[in-house]
C-alpha positions as a LaTeX table, in Angstrom:
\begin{tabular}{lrrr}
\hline
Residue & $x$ (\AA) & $y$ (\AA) & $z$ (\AA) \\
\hline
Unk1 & $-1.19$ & $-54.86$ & $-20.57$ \\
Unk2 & 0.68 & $-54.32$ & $-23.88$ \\
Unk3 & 0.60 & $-50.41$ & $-23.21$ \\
Unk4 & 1.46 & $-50.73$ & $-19.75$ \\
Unk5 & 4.63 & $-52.71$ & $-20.96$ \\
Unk6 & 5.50 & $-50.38$ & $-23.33$ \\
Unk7 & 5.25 & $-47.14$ & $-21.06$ \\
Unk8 & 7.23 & $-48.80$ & $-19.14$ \\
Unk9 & 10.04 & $-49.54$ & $-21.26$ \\
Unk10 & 10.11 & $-46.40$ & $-22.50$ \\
Unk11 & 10.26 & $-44.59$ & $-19.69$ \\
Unk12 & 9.63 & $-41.40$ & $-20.43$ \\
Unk13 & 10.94 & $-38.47$ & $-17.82$ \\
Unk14 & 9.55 & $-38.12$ & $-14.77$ \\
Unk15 & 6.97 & $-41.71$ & $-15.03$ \\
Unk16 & 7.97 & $-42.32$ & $-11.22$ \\
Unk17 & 5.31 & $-44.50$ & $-9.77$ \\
Unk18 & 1.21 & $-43.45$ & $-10.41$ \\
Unk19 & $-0.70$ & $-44.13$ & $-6.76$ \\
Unk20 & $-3.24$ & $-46.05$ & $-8.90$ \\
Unk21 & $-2.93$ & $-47.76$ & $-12.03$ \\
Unk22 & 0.79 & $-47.75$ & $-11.86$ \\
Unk23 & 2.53 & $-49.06$ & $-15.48$ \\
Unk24 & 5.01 & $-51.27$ & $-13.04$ \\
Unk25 & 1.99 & $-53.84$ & $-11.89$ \\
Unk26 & $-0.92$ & $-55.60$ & $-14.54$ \\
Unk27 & $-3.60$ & $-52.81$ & $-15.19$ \\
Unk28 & $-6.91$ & $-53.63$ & $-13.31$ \\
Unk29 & $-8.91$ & $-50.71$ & $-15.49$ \\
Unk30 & $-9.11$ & $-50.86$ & $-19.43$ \\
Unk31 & $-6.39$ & $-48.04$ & $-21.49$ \\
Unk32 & $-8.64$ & $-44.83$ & $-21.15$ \\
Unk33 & $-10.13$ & $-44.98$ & $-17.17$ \\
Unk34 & $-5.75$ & $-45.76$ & $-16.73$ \\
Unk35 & $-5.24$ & $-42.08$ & $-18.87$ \\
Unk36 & $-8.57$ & $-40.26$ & $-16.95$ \\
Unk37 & $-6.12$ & $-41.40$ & $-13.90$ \\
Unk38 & $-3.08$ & $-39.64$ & $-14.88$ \\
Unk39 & $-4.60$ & $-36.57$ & $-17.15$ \\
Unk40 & $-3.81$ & $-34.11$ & $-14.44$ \\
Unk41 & $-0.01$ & $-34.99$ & $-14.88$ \\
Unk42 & 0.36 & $-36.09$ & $-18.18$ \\
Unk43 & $-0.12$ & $-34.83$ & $-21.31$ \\
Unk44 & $-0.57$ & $-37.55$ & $-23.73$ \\
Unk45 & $-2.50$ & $-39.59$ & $-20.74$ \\
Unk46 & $-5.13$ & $-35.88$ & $-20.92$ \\
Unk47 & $-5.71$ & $-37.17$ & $-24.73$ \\
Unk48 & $-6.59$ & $-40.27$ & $-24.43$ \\
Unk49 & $-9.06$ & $-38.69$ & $-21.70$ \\
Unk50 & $-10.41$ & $-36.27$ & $-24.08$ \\
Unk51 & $-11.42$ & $-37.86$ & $-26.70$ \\
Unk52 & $-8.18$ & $-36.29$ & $-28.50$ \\
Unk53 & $-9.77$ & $-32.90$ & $-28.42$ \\
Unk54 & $-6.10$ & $-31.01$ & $-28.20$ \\
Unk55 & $-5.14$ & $-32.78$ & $-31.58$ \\
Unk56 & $-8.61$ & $-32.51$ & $-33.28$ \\
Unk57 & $-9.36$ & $-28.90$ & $-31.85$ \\
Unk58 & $-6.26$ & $-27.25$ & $-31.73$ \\
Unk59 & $-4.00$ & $-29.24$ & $-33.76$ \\
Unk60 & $-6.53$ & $-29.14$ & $-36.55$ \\
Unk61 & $-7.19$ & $-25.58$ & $-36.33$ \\
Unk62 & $-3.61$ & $-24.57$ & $-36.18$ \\
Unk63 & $-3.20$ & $-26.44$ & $-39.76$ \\
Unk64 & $-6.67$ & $-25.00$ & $-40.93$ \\
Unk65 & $-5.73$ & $-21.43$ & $-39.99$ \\
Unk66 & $-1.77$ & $-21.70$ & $-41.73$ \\
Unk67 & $-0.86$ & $-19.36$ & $-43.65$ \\
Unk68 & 2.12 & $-21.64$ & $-44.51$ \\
Unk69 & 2.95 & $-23.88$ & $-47.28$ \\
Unk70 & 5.30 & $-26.21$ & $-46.52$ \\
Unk71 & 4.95 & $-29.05$ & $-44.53$ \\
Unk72 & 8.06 & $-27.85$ & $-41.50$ \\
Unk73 & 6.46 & $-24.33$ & $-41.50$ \\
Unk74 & 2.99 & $-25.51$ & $-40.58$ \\
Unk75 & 4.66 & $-28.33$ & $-38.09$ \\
Unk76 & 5.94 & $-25.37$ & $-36.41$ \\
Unk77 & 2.55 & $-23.41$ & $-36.51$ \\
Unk78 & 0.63 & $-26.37$ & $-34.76$ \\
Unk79 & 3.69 & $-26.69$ & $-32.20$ \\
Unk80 & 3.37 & $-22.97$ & $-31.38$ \\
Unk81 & $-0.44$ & $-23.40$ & $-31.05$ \\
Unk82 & 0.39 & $-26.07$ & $-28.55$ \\
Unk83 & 3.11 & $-24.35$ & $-26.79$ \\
Unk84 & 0.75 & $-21.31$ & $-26.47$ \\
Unk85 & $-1.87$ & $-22.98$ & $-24.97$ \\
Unk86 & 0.08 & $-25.40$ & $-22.74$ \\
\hline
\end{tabular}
């Protein structure tokens, strides 16, 4: 419930209203079935689906693979990796 709340007050762009599971009404699934549900659409919603994987996998990699040393410059290497692959 706590999640759904907070989506909801955040309202990030383009939330409109989910055909199932929708953050406006009390969830009737626990936190991950509720992301499987939106994964297609959402980003964020895909890692909670996932296990993470994009953070772990990529994410990970990207900062494992660097060839950068400070802290901004890799940032921008794991965005890239994201961007790249998105």
């Amino acid at each position: 419930c706590a999640a759904y709340r907070a989506i909801a007050l955040a309202n990030p762009g383009g939330l409109g209203d989910a055909p199932e599971q929708s953050v406006h009404a009390p969830p009737t699934v626990d936190l991950r079935e509720a992301m499987s549900l939106a994964a297609e659409r959402d980003s964020i919603a895909r890692q909670y689906a996932n296990g993470f994987a994009d953070i772990f996998g990529l994410g990970l990699g990207a900062i494992a693979q660097s060839h950068c040393s400070t802290p901004t410059a890799i940032t921008l290497d794991v965005f890239l990796t994201f961007l790249g692959a998105w």
